[in-house]
N, C-alpha and C positions, 0 to 999 in steps of 0.2 A: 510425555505424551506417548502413550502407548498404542492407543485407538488409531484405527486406519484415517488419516484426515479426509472431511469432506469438503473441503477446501484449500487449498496452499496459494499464493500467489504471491507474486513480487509485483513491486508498483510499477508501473509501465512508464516506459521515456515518451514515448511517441504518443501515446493516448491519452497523459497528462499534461504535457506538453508544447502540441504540435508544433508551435510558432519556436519557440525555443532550440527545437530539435531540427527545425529546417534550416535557421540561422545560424545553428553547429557546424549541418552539413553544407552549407554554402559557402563558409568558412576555414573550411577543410584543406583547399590550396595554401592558405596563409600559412596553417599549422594550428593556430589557437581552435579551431573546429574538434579536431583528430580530440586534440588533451581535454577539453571540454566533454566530448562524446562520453572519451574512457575512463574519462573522473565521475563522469554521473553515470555509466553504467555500475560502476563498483560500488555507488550508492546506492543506486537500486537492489543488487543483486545482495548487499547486507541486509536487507530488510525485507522479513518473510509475517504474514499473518498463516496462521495454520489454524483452522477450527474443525475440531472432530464432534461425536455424541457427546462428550462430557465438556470440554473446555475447548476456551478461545487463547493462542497461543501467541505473540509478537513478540520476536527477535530481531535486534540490529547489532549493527556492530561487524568490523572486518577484524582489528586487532583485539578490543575488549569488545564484551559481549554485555547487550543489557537485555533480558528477557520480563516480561510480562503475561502473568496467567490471570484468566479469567475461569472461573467454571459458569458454564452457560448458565445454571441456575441463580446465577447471584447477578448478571445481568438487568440493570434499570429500566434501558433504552437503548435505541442504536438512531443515530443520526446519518444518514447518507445524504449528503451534498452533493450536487451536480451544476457547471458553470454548463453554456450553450455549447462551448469547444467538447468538454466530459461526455455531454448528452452522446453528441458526432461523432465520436468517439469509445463510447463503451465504457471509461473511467467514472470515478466517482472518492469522494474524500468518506472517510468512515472514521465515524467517532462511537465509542463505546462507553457507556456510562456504569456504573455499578450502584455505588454508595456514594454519597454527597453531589459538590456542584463542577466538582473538577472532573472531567472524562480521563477514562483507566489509558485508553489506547487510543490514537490519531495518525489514520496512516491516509496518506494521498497520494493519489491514482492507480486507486485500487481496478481491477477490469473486472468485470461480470458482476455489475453490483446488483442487479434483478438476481441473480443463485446466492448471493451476500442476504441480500434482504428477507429471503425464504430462509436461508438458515439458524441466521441470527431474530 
């Protein structure tokens, strides 16, 4: 991906979340909060969507890496999903479809899914 992206984002703790992420931090005296916290930050922070003019990009992975390309051309459909928590929040689940009945890329709690929905 050489193109400047017009999108990047990591999936959000707190704006996928909420309830989960408040029972981390309330948790936090115990200990099991903190490890919880910093084990799903590090999952979040492996996984990036990037979409620029020509393709849709998903990357995971901390030690091995799995990446996924789309060229926006060859795009079916895009599904965005939103719960009533997502809405409150700004998140939303994004499924990308291509060819066939299985979707290419599914990423959840994606933020800014109104500039997601224009792009894609």
């Amino acid at each position: 991906m050489s193109a400047a992206p017009l999108y990047r984002a990591h999936p959000s703790m707190f704006r996928s979340s909420p309830l989960l992420f408040l029972v981390c931090v309330v948790t936090i005296p115990v200990g099991v909060g903190l490890i919880a916290l910093l084990l799903w930050w590090v999952k979040t922070r492996t996984e990036v969507l990037t979409i620029t003019d020509e393709e849709v990009q998903y990357r995971v992975g901390l030690f091995s890496k799995a990446v996924r390309e789309l060229r926006r051309s060859s795009i079916r459909s895009v599904s965005i999903d939103q719960s009533l928590f997502d809405r409150i929040f700004g998140a939303a689940k994004v499924t990308i479809y291509s060819a066939g009945d299985e979707p290419e890329i599914v990423v959840h709690g994606l933020p800014d899914p109104a500039r997601l929905r224009e792009l894609l």
